[in-house]
C-alpha positions in Angstrom: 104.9 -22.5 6.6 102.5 -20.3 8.6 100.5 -23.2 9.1 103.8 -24.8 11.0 104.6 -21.6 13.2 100.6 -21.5 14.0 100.7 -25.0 15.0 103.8 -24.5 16.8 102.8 -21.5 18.5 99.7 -23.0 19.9 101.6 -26.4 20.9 103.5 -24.3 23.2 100.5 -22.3 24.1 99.0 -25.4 25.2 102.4 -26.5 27.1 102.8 -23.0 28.7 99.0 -23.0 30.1 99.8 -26.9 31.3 103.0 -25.8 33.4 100.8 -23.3 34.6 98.3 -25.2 35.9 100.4 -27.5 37.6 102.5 -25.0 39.4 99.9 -22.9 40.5 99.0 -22.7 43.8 96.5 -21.1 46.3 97.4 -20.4 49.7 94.1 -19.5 52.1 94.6 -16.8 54.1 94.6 -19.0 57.5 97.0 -21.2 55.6 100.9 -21.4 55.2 102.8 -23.5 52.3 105.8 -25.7 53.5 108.1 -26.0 50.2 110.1 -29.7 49.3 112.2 -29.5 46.3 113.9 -32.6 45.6 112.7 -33.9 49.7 114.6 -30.9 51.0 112.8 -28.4 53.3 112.7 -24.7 51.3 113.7 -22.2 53.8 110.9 -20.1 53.0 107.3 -20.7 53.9 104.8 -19.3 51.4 102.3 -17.3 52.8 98.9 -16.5 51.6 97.3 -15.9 47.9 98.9 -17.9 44.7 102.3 -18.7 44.3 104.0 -21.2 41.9 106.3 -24.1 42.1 108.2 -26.6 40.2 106.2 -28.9 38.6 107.4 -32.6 39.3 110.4 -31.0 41.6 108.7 -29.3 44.2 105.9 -30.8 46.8 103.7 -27.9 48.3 102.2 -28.7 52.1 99.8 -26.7 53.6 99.6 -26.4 57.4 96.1 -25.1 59.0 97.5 -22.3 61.7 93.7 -21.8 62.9 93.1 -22.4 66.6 92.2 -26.4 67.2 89.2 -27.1 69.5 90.3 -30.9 70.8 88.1 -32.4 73.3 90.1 -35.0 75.8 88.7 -38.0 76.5 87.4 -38.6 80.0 90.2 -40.2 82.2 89.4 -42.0 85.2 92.0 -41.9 88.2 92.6 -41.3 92.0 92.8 -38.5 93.7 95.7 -37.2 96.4 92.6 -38.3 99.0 91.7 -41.7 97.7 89.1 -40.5 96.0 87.9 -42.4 92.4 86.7 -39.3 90.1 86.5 -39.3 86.0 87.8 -36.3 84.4 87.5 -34.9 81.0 88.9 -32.0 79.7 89.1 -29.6 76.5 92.3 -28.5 74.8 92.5 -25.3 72.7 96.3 -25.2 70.2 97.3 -23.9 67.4 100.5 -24.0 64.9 103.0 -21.4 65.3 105.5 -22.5 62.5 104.3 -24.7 59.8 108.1 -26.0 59.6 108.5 -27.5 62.8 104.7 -28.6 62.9 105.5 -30.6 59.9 109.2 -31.9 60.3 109.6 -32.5 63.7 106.3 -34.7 64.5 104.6 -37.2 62.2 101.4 -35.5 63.7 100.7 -32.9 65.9 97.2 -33.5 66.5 97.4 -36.9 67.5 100.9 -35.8 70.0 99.3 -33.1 71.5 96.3 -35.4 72.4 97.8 -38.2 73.6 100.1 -35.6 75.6 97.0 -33.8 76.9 95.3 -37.4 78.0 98.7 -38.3 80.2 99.0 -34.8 81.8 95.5 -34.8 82.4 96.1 -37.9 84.5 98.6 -36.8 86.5 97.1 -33.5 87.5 93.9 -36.0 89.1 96.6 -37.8 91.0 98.7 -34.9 92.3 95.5 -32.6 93.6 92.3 -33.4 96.1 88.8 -33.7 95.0 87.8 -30.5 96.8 90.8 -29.0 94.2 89.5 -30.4 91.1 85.6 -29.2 92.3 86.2 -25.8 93.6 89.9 -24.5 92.2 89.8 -25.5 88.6 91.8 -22.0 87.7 94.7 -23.4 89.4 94.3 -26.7 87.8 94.0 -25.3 84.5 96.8 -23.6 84.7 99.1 -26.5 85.5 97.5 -28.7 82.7 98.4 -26.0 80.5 101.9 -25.8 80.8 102.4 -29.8 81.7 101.1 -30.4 77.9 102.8 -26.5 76.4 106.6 -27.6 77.6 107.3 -30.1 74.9 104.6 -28.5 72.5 106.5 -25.4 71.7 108.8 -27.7 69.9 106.9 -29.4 67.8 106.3 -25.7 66.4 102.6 -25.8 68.3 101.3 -23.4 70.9 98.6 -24.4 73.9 96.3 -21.8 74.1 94.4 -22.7 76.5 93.2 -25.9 78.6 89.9 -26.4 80.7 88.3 -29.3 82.6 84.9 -29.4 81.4 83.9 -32.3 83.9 84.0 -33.9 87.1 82.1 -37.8 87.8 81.7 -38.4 91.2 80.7 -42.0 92.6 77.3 -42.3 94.1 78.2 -42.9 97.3 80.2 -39.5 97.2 77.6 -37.4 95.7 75.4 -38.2 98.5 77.8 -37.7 101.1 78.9 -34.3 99.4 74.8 -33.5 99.6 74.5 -34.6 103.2 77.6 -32.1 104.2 76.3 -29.8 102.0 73.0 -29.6 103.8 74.9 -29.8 106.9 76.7 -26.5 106.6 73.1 -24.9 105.3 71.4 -25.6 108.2 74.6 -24.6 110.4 74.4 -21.1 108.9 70.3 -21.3 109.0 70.5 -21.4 113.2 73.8 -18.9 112.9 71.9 -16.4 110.9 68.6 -17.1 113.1 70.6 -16.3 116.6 72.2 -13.2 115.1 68.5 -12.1 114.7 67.3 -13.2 118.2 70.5 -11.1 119.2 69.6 -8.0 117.6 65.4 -8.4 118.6 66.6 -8.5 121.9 68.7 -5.4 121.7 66.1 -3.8 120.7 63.6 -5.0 122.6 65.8 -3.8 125.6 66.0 -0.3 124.2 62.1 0.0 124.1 62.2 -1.6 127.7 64.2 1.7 128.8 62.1 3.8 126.8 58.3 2.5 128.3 59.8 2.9 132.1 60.7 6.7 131.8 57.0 7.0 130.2 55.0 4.2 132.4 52.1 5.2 129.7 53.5 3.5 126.9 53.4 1.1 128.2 49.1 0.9 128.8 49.3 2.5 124.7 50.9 -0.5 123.7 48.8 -2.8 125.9 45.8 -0.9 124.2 47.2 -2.0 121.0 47.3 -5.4 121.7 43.8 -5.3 121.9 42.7 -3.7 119.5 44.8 -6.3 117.3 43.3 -9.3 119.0 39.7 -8.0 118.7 40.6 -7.1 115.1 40.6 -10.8 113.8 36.7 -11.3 115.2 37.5 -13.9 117.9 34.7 -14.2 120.4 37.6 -14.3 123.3 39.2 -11.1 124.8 42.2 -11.3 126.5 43.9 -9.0 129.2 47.0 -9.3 130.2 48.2 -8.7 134.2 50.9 -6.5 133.6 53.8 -7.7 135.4 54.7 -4.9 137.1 51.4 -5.5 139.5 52.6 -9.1 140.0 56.1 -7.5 141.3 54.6 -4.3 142.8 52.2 -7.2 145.0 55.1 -9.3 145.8 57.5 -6.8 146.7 54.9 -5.2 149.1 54.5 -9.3 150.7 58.1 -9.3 151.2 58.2 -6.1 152.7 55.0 -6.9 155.5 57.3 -10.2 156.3 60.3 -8.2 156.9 58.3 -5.7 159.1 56.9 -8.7 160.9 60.3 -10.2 161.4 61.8 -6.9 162.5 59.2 -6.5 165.3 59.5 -10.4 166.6 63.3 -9.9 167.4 62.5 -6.3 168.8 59.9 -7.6 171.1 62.3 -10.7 171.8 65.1 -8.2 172.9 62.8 -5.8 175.0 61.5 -8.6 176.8 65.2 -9.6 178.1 65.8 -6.4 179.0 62.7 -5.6 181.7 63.4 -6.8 185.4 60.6 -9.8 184.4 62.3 -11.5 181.7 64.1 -14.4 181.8 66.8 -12.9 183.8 64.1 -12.0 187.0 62.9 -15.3 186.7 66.7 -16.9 187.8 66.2 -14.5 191.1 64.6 -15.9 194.6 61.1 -14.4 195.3 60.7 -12.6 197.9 58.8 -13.5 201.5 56.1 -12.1 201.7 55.5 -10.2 205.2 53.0 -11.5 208.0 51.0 -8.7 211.0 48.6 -11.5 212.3 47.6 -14.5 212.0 43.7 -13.5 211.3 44.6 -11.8 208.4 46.0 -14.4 205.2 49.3 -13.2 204.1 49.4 -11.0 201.5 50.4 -11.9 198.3 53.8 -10.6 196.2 53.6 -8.8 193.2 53.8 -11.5 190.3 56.6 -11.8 187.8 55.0 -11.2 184.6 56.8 -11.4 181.4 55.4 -8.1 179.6 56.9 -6.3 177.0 57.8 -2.7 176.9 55.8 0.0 175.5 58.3 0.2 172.0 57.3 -3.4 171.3 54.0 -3.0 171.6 54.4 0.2 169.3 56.6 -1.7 166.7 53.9 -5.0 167.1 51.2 -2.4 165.8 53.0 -0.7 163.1 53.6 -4.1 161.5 50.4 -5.1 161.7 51.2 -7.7 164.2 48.6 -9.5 166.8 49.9 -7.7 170.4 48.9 -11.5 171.7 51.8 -12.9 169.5 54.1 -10.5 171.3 52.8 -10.3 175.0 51.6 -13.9 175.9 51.0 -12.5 179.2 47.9 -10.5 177.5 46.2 -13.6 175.4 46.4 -15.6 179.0 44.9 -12.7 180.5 42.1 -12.1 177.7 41.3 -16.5 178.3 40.9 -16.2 181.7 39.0 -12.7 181.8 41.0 -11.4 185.0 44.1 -9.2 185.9 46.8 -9.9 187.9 47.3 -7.3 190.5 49.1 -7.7 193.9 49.7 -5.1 197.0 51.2 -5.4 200.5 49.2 -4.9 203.0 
């Protein structure tokens, strides 16, 4: 009789420890259990650590709710300016209920690939290339909610979406380069005038500053010198300064202007003695006979002579008195002067 209940008792030892074992389950702690009894959906979902179910009754799922790292695979389209690029992006999702993740779609990976692939797609034909090169944070944003809209009911949540690349034809790359270098060079010569600009001020500031002290202007010619003669060249140059060149020609201009000024003053004194031009005009007059022995005496000649202030201004210039009085360089040819008296 013992021997019975001892084999009894272990029989459903050996029963108890085999319902055990198959309804024991272990939930990992990124886990959650979805629950079918019977091919019905248990309201609750078991959560982490060991549970139990119904052996042969119940079906235990478990749904991974770690974040998904999905890569997208490159599509090719056209951009909103004709422009044939190949994009490929990277999607980051996870499951926010294990229920709907499981009921609603046959499987959520696969849907929120193929959903990521056709909203990639459009976002390439709705934006421009220099959009998909240079404002990706925009475009990223877009994609994101394009593919989270109908994800949230499939119980899944986007994360996340970036654009990892952007294939460019040849023929645009190089074009892309050539503007590129273009703008460089533009803002080379920009950046190159804005220093001519500002030498320039300054060099006009130590203009002002050598002419109130005309000796800094020698110092810094000294200088120059002694940084030519420093590199051992066997030539020595000195530089005119260019206020002797202007000093010289100002004092040319100034001898011409003298000379000028005393031309039209000897012009205007010789119209106004009585043998200028206007004595000429007048009838000479007879001269007077005594007797017939003696010749007639000759009249005082008309000679053009200048006055005494022309002959002044003439010397101050510097002037030839014979380019002034031609009455004086005939006289000087000839070696006599013309003198004439009544008898």
């Amino acid at each position: 009789m013992f021997e019975e209940l001892m084999a009894a008792g272990v029989a459903a030892a050996a029963c108890g420890a085999v319902y055990v074992a198959a309804a024991a389950r272990v939930i990992k702690q990124y886990e959650r259990g979805v629950v079918f009894r019977l091919g019905r959906l248990r309201s609750a979902v078991r959560g982490p650590g060991f549970t139990m179910i119904v052996p042969l009754v119940d079906r235990l799922h478990k749904i991974n709710m770690q974040i998904v790292t999905m890569p997208v695979p490159a599509q090719e389209g056209i951009t909103r300016d004709n422009v044939t690029v190949r994009v490929d992006a990277v999607v980051y999702f996870k499951v926010v209920d294990a229920a709907d993740a499981l009921i609603r779609v046959e499987d959520y990976r696969f849907a929120v690939s193929q959903m990521a692939q056709t909203s990639l797609r459009s976002i390439i034909g709705k934006s421009e290339l220099d959009d998909l090169l240079s404002n990706r944070e925009k475009l990223n944003q877009g994609l994101e909610l394009m593919i989270d809209s109908p994800a949230m009911g499939w119980g899944v949540s986007v994360d996340r979406v970036e654009i990892k690349d952007v294939s460019l034809p040849e023929t645009m790359k190089r074009s892309m380069a050539r503007q590129a270098e273009a703008d460089r060079e533009r803002r080379a010569r920009v950046i190159n005038a804005d220093a001519e600009l500002q030498a320039s001020r300054k060099l006009a500031d130590a203009a002002k500053q050598m002419a109130d002290t005309p000796s800094a202007l020698q110092l810094r010619l000294l200088q120059t010198v002694m940084a030519v003669a420093a590199e051992k060249n066997s030539t020595l140059v000195l530089p005119i300064p260019v206020e002797l060149l202007r000093f010289l020609e100002k004092n040319a201009e100034n001898a011409g202007q003298a000379a000028d000024q005393a031309k039209r003053a000897a012009e205007r004194a010789g119209a106004s003695t009585p043998g200028g031009p206007a004595a000429d005009s007048a009838p000479a007059p007879t001269p007077a006979v005594e007797s017939p022995a003696e010749p007639p005496a000759v009249a005082p000649a008309a000679v053009d002579s200048p006055t005494v202030e022309a002959m002044e201004a003439a010397d101050a210039a510097g002037v030839d008195r014979r380019s002034v009085d031609p009455a004086a360089e005939r006289d000087s040819g000839s070696g006599t002067t013309i003198t004439g008296q009544l008898s």
